[in-house]
Backbone as JSON, one array per atom type, in Angstrom:
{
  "sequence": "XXXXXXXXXXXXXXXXXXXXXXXXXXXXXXXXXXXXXXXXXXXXXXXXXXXXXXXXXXXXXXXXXXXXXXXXXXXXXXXXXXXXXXXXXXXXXXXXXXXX",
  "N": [[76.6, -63.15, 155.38], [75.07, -65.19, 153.83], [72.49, -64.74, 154.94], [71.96, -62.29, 154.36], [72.16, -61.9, 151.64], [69.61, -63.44, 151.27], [68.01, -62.08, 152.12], [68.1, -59.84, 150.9], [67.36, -61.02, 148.31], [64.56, -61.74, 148.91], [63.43, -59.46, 149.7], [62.93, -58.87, 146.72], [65.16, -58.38, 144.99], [66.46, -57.42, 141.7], [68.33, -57.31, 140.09], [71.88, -57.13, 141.05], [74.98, -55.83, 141.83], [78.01, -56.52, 142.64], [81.29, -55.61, 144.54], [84.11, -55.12, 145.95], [85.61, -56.27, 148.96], [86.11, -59.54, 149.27], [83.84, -59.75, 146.71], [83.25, -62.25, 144.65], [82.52, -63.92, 146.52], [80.09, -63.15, 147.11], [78.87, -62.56, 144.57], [78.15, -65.15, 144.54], [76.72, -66.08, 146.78], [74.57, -64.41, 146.41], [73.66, -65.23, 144.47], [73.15, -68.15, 144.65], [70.84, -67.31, 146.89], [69.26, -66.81, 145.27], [68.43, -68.51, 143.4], [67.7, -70.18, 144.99], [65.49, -69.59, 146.56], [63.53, -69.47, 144.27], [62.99, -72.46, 144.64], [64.91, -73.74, 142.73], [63.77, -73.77, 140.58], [63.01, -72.41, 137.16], [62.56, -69.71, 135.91], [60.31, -66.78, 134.63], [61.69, -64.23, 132.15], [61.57, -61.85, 133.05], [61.44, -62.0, 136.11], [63.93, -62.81, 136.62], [66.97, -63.1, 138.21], [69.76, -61.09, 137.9], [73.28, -61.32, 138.68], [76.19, -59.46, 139.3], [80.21, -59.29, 139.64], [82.41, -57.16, 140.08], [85.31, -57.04, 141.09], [87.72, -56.46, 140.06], [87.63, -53.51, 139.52], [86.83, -50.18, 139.23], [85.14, -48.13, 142.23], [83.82, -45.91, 140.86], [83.49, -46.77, 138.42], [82.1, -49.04, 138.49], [79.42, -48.26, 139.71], [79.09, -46.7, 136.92], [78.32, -48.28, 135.4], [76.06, -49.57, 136.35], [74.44, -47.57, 136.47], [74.43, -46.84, 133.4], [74.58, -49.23, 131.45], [73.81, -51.34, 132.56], [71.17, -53.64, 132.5], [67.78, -54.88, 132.35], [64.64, -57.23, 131.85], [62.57, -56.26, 133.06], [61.29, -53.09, 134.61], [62.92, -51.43, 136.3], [62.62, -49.68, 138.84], [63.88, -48.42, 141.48], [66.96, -48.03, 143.29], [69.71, -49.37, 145.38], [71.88, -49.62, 147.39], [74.15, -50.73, 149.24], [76.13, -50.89, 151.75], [78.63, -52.49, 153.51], [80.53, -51.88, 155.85], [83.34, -50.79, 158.38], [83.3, -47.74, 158.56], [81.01, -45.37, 158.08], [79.3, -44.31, 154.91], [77.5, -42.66, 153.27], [76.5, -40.42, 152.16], [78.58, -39.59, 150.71], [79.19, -42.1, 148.97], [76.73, -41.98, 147.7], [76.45, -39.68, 146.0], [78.36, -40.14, 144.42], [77.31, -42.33, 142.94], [75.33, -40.73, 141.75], [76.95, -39.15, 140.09], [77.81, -40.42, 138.56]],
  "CA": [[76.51, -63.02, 153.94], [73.84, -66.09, 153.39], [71.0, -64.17, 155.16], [71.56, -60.75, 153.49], [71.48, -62.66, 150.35], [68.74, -64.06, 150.92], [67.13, -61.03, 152.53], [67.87, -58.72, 149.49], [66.27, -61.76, 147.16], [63.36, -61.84, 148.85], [63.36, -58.21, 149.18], [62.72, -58.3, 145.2], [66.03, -57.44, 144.46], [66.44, -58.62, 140.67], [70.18, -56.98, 139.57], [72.67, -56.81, 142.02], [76.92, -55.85, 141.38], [79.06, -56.96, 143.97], [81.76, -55.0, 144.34], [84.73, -55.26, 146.91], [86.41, -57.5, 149.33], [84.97, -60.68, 148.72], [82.29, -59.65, 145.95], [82.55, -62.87, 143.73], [81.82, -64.74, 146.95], [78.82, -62.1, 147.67], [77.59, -63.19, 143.95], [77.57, -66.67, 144.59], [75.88, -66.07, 147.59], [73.06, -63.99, 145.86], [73.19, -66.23, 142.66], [72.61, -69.51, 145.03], [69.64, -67.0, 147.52], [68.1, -66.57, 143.72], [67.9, -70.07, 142.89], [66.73, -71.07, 146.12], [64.31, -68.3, 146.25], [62.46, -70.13, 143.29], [63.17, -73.65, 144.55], [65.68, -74.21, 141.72], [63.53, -73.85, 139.04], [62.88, -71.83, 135.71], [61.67, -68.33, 136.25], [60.39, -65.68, 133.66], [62.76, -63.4, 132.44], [61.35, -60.51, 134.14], [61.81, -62.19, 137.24], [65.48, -63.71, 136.6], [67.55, -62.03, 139.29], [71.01, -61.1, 137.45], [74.15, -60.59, 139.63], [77.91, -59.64, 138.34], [81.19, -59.21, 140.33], [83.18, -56.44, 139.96], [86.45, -57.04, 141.7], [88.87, -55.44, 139.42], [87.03, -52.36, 138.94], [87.23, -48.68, 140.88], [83.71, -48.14, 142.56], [83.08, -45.22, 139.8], [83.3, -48.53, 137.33], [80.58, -49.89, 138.85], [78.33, -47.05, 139.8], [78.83, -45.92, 136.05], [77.85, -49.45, 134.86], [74.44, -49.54, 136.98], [73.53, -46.48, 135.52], [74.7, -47.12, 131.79], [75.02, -49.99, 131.29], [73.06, -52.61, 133.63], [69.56, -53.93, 132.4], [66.76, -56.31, 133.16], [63.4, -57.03, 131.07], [61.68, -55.53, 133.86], [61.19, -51.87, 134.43], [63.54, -51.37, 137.15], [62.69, -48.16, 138.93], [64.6, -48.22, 142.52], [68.43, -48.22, 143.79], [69.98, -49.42, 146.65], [73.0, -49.02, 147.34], [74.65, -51.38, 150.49], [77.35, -50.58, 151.94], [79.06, -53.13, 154.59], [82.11, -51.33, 156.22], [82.92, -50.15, 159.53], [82.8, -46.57, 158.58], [79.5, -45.2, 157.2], [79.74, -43.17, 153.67], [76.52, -42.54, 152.88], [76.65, -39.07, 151.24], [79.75, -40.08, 149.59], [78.7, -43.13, 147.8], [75.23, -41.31, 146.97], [76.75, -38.63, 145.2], [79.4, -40.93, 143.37], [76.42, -42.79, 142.15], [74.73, -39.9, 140.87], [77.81, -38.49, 139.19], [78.19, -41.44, 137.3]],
  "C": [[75.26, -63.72, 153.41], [72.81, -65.34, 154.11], [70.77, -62.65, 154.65], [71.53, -60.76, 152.23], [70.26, -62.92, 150.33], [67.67, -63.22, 151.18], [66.85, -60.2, 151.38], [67.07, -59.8, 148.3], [64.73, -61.68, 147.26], [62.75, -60.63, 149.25], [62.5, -57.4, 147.99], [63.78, -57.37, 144.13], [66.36, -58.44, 142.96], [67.48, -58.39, 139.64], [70.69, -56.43, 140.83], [74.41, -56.96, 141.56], [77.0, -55.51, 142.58], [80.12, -55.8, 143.87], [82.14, -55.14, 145.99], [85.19, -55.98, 147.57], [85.18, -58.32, 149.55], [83.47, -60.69, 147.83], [82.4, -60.79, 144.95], [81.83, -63.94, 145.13], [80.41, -64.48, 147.47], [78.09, -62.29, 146.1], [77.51, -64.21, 143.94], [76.57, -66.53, 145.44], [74.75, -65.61, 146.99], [72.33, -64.94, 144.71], [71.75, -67.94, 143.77], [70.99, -68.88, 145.96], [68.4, -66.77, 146.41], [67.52, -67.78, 143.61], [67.02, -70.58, 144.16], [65.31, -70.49, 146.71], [62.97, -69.31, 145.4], [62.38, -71.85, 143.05], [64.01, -74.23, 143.22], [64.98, -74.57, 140.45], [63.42, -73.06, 138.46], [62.21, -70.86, 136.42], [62.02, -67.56, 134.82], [61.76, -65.03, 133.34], [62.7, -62.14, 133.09], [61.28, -60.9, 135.39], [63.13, -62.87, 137.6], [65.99, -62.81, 137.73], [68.93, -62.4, 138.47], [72.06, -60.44, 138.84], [75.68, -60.45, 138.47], [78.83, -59.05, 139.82], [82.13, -58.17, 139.54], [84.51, -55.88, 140.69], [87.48, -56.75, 141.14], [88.66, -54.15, 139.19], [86.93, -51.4, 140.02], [85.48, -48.95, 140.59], [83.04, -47.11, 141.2], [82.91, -46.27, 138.54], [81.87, -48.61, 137.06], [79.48, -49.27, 139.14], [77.82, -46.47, 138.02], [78.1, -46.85, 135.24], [76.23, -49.64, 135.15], [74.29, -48.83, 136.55], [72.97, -46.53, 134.29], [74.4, -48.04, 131.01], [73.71, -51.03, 131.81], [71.5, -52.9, 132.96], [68.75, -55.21, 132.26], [65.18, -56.19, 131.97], [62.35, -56.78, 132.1], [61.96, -54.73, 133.99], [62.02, -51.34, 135.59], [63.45, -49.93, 137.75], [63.66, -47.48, 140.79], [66.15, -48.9, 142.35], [68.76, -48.42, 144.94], [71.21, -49.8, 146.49], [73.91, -50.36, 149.13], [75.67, -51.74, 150.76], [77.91, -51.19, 153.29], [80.78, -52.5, 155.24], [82.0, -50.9, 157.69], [82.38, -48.93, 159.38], [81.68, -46.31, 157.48], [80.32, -44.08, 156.0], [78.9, -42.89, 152.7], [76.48, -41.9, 151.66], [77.9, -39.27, 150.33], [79.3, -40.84, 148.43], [77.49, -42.67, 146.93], [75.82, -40.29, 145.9], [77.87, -39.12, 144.51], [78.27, -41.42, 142.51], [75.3, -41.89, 141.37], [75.59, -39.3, 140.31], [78.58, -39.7, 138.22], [77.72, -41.18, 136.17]]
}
């Protein structure tokens, strides 16, 4: 969990929703690979990295939220999508997230 946090931070990932078993401890983890990212200090707001947890919520929730909903004072023009499970569901989840 702590190195794919910290991978997607330094990635340039700068909104991320959790979502699923164990997603508030998947945004601590990103919250704390943010902060430590910038040595625990003050960053712009176009470089804040926002996370949220969506553990009560069906995946169309949260897909419809990133779409709708979700925004950053930077211009946000990519999606990624990461999906930890045994079985893969690529085409699934892709086409949930575009029918949001």
């Amino acid at each position: 969990m702590w190195d794919i946090s910290r991978w997607l931070i330094e990635s340039g990932c700068l909104y991320a929703l959790t979502w699923g078993k164990d997603s508030e401890q998947w945004r601590e983890a990103l919250e704390d690979a943010a902060l430590e990212a910038v040595n625990y200090e003050d960053v712009p707001e176009e470089r804040r990295v926002l996370i949220t947890a969506h553990d009560d919520d069906d995946l169309e929730e949260v897909f419809w939220f990133a779409r709708h909903r979700a925004s950053h004072p930077a211009d946000l023009q990519e999606t990624l999508i990461l999906h930890i499970a045994d079985t893969p569901r690529r085409e699934e989840l892709e086409a949930q997230y575009r029918d949001a």
